[in-house]
Every structure is written in structure tokens, then in C-alpha cells.
C-alpha positions in Angstrom: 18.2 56.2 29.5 15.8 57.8 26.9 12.5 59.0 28.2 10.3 56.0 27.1 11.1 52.9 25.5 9.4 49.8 23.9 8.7 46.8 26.1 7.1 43.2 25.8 4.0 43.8 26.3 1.9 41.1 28.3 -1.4 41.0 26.7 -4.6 39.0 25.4 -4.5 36.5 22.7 -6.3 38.3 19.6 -9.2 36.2 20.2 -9.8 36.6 23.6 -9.1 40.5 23.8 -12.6 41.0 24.3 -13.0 38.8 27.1 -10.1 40.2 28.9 -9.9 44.3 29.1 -11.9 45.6 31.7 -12.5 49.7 32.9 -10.0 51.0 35.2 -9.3 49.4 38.5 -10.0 52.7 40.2 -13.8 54.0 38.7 -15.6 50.8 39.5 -16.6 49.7 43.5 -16.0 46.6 44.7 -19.8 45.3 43.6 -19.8 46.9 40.8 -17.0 45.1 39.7 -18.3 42.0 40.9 -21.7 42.5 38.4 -19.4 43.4 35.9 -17.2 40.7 36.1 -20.0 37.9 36.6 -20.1 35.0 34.4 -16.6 36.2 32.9 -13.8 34.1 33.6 -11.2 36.5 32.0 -12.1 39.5 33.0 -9.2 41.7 33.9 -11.2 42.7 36.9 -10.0 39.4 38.4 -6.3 40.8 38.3 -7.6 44.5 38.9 -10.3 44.2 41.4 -9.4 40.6 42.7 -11.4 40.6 46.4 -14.4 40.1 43.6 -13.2 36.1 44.0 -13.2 36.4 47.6 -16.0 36.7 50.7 -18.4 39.8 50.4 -16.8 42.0 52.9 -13.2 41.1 52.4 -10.9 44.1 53.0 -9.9 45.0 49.7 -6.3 46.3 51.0 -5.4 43.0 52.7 -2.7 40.1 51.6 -4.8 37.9 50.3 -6.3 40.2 48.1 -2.9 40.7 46.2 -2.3 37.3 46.7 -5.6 36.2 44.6 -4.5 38.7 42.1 -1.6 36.9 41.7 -3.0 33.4 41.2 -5.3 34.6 38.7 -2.6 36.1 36.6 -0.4 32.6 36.6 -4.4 31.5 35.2 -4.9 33.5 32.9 -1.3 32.8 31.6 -1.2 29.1 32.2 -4.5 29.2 30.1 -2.8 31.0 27.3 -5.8 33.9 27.5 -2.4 36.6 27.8 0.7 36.0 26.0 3.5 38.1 26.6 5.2 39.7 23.1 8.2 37.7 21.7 10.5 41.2 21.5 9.8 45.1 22.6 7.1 47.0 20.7 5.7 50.4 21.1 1.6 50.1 20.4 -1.0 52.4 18.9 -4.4 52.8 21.1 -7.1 54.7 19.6 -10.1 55.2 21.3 -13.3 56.1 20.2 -16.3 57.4 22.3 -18.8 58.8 20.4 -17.8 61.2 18.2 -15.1 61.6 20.2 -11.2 59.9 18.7 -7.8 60.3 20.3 -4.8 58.0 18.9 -1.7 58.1 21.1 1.1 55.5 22.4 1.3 53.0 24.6 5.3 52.6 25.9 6.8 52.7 29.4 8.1 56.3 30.8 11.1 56.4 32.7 11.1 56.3 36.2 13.8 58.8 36.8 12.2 61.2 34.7 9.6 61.8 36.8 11.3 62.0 39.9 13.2 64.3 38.1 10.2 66.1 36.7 10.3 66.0 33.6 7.1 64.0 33.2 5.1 66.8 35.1 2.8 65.6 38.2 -0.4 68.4 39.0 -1.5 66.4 42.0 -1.1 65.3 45.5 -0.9 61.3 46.3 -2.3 60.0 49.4 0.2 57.3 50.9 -2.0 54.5 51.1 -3.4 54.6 47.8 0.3 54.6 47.0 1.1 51.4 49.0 -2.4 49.7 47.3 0.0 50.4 44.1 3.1 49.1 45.3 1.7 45.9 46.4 0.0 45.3 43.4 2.7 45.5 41.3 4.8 43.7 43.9 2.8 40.7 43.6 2.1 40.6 40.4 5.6 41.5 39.0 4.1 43.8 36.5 2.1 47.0 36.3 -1.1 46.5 35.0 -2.5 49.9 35.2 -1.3 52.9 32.7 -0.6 55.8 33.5 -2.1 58.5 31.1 0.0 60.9 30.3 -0.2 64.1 27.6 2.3 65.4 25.5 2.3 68.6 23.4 1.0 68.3 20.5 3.6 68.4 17.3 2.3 68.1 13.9 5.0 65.7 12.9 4.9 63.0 15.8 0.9 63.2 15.7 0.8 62.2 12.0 3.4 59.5 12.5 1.5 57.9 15.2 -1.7 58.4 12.4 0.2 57.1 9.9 0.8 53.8 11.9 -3.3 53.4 11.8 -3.6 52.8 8.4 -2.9 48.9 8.4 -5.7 46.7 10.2 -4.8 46.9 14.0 -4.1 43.9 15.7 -6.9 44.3 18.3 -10.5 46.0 17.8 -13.0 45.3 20.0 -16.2 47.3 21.4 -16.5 47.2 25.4 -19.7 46.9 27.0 -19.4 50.7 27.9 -20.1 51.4 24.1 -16.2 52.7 23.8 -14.2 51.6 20.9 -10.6 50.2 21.4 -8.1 49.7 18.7 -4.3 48.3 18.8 -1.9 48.5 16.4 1.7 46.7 17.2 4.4 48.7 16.3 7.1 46.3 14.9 10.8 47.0 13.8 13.7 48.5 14.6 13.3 51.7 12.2 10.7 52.5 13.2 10.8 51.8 16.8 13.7 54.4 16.7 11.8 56.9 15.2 9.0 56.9 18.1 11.9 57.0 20.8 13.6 59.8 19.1 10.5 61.6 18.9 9.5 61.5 22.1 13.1 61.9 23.4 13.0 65.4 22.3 10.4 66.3 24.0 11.0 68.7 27.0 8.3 66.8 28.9 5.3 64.7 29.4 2.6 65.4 31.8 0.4 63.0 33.8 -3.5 63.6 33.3 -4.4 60.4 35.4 -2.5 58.4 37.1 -0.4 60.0 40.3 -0.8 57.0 42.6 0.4 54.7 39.9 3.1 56.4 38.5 4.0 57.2 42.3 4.4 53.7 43.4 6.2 52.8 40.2 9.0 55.5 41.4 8.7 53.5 45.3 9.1 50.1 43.3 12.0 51.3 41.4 13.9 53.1 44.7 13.5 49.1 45.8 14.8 47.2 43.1 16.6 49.9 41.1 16.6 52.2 38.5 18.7 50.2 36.0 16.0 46.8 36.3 12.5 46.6 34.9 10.9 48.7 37.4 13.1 51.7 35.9 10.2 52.4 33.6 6.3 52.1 33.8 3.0 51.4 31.8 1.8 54.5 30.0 -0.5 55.5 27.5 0.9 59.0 25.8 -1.5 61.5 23.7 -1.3 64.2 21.9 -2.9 67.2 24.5 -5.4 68.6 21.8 -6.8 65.1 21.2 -7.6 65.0 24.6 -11.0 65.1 26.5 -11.7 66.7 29.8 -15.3 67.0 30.8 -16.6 68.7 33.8 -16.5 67.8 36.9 -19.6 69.3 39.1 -19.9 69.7 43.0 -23.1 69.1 45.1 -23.1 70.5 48.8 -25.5 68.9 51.6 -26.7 71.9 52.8 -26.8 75.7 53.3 -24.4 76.4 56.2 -27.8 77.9 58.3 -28.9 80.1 55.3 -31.9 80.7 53.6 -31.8 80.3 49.7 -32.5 84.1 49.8 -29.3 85.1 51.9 -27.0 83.2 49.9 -28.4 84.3 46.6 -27.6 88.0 48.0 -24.5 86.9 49.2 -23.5 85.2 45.9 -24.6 88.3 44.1 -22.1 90.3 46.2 -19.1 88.2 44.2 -20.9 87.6 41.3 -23.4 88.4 38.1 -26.4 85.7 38.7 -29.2 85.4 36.4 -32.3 83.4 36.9 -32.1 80.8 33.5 -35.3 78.9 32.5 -32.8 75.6 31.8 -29.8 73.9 33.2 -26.7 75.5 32.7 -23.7 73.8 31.4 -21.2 77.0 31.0 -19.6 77.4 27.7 -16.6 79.6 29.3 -14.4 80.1 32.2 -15.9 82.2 34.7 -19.2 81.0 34.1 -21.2 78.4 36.6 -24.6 76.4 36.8 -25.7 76.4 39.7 -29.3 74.5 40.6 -31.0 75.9 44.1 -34.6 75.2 44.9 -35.7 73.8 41.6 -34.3 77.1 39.9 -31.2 77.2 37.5 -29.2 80.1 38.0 -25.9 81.2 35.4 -23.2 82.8 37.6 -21.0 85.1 36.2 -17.5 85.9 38.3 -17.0 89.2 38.6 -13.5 89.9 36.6 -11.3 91.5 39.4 -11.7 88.5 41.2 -9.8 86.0 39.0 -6.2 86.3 39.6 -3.1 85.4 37.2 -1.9 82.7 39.0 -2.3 79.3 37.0 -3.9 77.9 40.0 -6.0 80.9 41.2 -7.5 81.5 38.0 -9.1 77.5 37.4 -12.8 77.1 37.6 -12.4 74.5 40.5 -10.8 77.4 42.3 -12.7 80.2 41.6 -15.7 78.9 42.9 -14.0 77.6 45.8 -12.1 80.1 47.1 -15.5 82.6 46.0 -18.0 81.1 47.1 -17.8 77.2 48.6 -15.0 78.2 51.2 -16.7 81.7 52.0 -20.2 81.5 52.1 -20.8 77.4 52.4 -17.4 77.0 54.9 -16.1 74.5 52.8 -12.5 75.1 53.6 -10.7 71.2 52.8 -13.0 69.7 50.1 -10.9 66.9 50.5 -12.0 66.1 54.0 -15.6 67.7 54.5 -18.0 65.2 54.0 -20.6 68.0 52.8 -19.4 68.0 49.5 -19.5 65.3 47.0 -18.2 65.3 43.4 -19.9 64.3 40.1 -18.7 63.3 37.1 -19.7 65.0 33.9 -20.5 61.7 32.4 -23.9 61.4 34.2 -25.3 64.5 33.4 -26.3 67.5 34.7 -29.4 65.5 35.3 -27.5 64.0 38.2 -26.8 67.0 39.5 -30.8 68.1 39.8 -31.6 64.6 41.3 -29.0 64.9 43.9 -31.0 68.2 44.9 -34.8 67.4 44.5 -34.3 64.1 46.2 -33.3 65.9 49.2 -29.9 64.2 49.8 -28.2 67.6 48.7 -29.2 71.4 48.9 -27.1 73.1 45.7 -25.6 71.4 42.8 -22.9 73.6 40.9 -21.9 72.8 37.1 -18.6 73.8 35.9 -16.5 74.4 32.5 -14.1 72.1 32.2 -10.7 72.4 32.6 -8.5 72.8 30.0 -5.4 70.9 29.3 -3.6 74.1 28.6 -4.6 75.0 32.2 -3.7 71.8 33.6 0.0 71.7 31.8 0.3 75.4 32.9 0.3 73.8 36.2 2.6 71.2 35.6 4.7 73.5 33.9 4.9 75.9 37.5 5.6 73.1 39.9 2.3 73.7 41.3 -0.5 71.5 42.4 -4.2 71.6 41.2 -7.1 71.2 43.7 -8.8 67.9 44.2 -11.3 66.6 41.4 -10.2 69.4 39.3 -10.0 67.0 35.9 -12.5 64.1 34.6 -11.3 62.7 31.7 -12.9 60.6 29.3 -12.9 57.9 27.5 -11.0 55.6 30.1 -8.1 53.6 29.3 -8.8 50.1 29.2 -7.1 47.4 31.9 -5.7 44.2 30.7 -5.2 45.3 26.9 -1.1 45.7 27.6 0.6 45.1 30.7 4.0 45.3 31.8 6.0 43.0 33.2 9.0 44.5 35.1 11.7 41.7 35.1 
């Protein structure tokens, strides 16, 4: 078994492509799936998010959920809106966000890879977001949501994929997000070989996003066996210096019984802090925003304090096992409900509106973690803390899907 292979991809007729793909099943609510997906008959959100198409309310975990996911994939089919590939391709995606491109490979990874670990995992799973997974797939046959995954970069298989991006691609469409998707189908049995000898080389992959998924694909697999369909699932594979990681900032709902004066003197007592006229978005490791009171403030870690550990020495944990674990008693920011986790997609902007509106006392900006850092982790068979990664552009649902016959 190689570590990916092509496979007949299930997609959307050229001409309907836009219709169809859809953000991630997992960065859009229930309602706001339901705006998104209103007056669209075809938008993947009905497969993805499928309690959309059923009572306000509806549990989105139970059987009929899965069930209505189901029926609207015999739809869309029956319709002819997806089309499954006549024989196994590998695909080019590129996508564009700004001035922001990253080309890499859709394929599907082996299954006993990663339980083997040679596609590296960085993060815990939480069982029932794994069991959403598995039923998903179980009811539609087919994984519908990649997993992204990173490789390291090599000059010679990142100019071959390039290379493949020279013809027209197949699919090019603009979502309503503003982010540019491309698709070039990679045809023939040369160079199909190429790609899987490429990548076969490779010591190993790592998952960026994607645990749960790539989790229930190994449960599926343990079911129905390794030498069926469900050996391999849906990824998207880029190169790991084409890839984009942005911050991802923590607000905390209050103070833990302090005065902003007595934490400032306790942060001091672990840190440089300096007063800044502006918000902070830190340009190195080490360095936090953090917005108290209406006041930016650049912290500065003090250098002893950053271990060698891959884990220790992360931004996300710095700060946590520094200051939001010491001073604020944030011990499990998994569990403790007075911290919340922001995106750097909205903003620091976000951050200072959490805090003057009251909801929030400190907001703390972060540099984001680097996908050295994050392989680094991988690489030690070591876990990363939660929210440590935000990565953007998102992959789009519904543009290939995999059926696992």
C-alpha cells in the first residue's frame, strides 16, 4: 500500500461547481449555515450541515440528521449536479486569498499510515466529535470532508505540482467568502505514477486540520477493513512553506479578584511590558498584545522562561503556563468557560470589542504559530494545546469527495 493514491473523485458538474462547494462543515453554526445555504438548492451545506432542511432546534447529532444527509446526496446525484470521475485521478487545488496562493494535492492518505504515524497527528480528538465523523461517512458511504495535511516542502515535487497549473483547470470559481478556488484533474498513468512516487518517499505527512476526520476514517476502516475503500481518506496535501497560519487570540471574562494594577505588577514579575499607543499584533515569538482597560500593552517574556521543549516553547504555551494558568487560574482552557478563543481572521478589532463591551476583561494577541513548530511536534509524538493553530484559507466542501466502495 503506498501512502496516497488516486481515487474517483465524486464531484460537481463543471457548471454547477459554484453552486455546490460550501466552507467547512465545522467553522459555520447551525444558522449560519442555514442563511448561507438559503435559496441554494445545491449547496454542499445540505450534505455537510443537513439539520439546515430540518425543524429549528433539531439535534444536529441525531439519526435523522445523517439520514437527511443522505437523501440529499442520492439528489444531488440523481440530478446530475455531482458526477463521480470515470477512472482515479489525483487533483490540483490552489487557493487564493488575497495575496495569499498555496497549490497542493488533493488524493486519499492511507489509513494505516496514520495509525502507524507516519502521517503525524499534533492533537487530541474528543470521542463524540469522532462518532459525528463516523456516522457521516457511514451514511453517506463517502468522506466528504478533507483532511489538510502538510508535507515538507521539496523543490522538485512543489514544481511538479506547479507545473500541472499551467493548462486551464477544470474548475475556477470565486466563493462568496471572496476566496479563489481552482482544480486541475490530473489524468494518466505517467503521470499519476510520478505524484505517487513522489509522495511515497516521503518520510511523512502531517495533519494541520483535520484530527476528528481523519480519526473516524481510521474507526471506519477498523470496521470494514483496511484492504476496502475505507483503507484511505479525503485529503488535501501542501507544501508546509506555502502554508498559512494566522493567530489565534484568547479573551478572559474577568480578572480572577484583581485589580488592573495588581496584575500588571504581577505580569511584570514574568515579563517586559510596555505601555503602546496601538494594538499590538507581535511580529516574534515571545512577544504578546495584550488590551486591559482601553490600554494596549507589548509583553515581552523574559528569556529564561522559555524552555527547549517543542511544546513548552510555543506562544500558546508560554502565555499559558506564564501567565493565564498563574495569575488568571486558567488551568484546563479546554473546559473553563472564562476563556474564549478568537480567530485572527476578525481582527484584533474583535479582540478590543470583546473588552470595551464588557463581556470580557483582557484580550491577548499572539504570533502565530509556525508550521516548523507545529511539525516539530508531530515529529516528537507530542501533543499541542488546544486552539494553538488557525489556518487559513479553508478548504472548500463539496469540490471532491470520496466515495469509499
Amino acid at each position: 500500500m503506498t501512502l496516497i493514491r488516486p481515487f474517483t473523485g465524486l464531484r460537481p458538474v463543471d457548471a454547477r461547481a459554484a453552486e455546490v462547494v460550501a466552507p467547512p462543515y465545522d467553522v459555520l453554526s447551525s444558522e449560519e449555515a442555514r442563511v448561507r445555504a438559503a435559496g441554494r438548492p445545491w449547496s454542499f451545506l445540505h450534505i455537510s450541515k443537513p439539520e439546515i432542511d430540518l425543524p429549528e432546534g433539531t439535534d444536529p447529532y441525531s439519526p435523522e440528521v445523517y439520514a437527511r444527509a443522505a437523501e440529499n446526496l442520492q439528489r444531488m446525484l440523481a440530478e446530475g449536479i455531482l458526477q463521480r470521475d470515470p477512472e482515479p485521478y489525483y487533483y490540483v487545488y490552489r487557493l487564493v486569498m488575497g495575496e495569499h496562493s498555496q497549490t497542493g494535492l488533493v488524493a486519499v492518505a492511507s489509513v494505516a499510515d496514520y495509525d502507524s504515524n507516519r502521517i503525524r497527528r499534533h492533537e487530541f480528538t474528543r470521542p463524540d466529535k469522532e462518532d459525528d465523523r463516523v456516522r457521516q461517512i457511514e451514511a453517506l458511504n463517502a468522506q466528504t470532508g478533507p483532511v489538510l495535511l502538510a508535507y515538507r516542502s521539496q523543490a522538485q515535487v512543489d514544481a511538479m505540482l506547479e507545473e500541472m497549473t499551467r493548462a486551464a483547470p477544470d474548475v475556477e470559481l470565486v466563493a462568496d467568502d471572496g476566496i479563489a478556488h481552482s482544480l486541475w484533474v490530473v489524468r494518466g498513468p505517467e503521470r499519476i505514477g510520478q505524484i505517487t512516487a513522489a509522495f511515497d518517499a516521503m518520510e511523512a505527512l502531517y495533519i494541520a486540520d483535520g484530527h476528528h476526520r481523519s480519526a473516524a476514517a481510521s474507526r471506519v476502516a477498523a470496521s470494514r477493513g483496511s484492504d476496502t475503500g475505507a483503507g484511505y481518506f479525503l485529503c488535501v496535501i501542501f507544501p508546509h512553506a506555502q502554508m498559512q497560519i494566522l493567530d489565534y487570540n484568547r479573551v478572559v471574562r474577568d480578572l480572577a479578584g484583581m485589580s488592573t494594577e495588581t496584575l500588571l505588577a504581577r505580569i511584570a514579575e514574568r515579563f517586559r511590558v510596555l505601555p503602546e499607543a496601538a494594538a499590538v499584533h507581535p511580529g516574534s515569538p515571545g512577544t504578546f498584545g495584550m488590551y486591559l482597560g482601553g490600554q494596549w500593552y507589548r509583553l515581552v517574556i523574559q528569556p529564561e522562561r522559555i524552555p527547549d521543549d517543542p511544546v513548552g516553547r510555543l506562544d500558546v504555551s508560554l502565555l499559558a503556563n506564564n501567565l493565564l494558568a498563574p495569575l488568571l487560574g486558567i488551568e484546563d482552557p479546554r473546559r473553563d468557560k472564562r476563556i474564549d478563543f478568537v480567530g485572527g481572521i476578525r481582527g484584533l478589532a474583535e479582540l478590543e470589542k470583546r473588552v470595551d463591551s464588557g463581556e470580557m476583561s483582557v484580550a491577548f494577541s499572539l504570533y502565530p504559530t509556525r508550521m516548523e513548530d507545529l511539525m516539530a511536534v508531530a515529529d516528537a509524538g507530542e501533543v499541542m494545546p488546544p486552539k494553538s493553530t488557525w489556518f487559513e484559507p479553508k478548504l472548500a466542501d463539496g469540490l471532491v469527495s470520496h466515495v469509499i466502495d
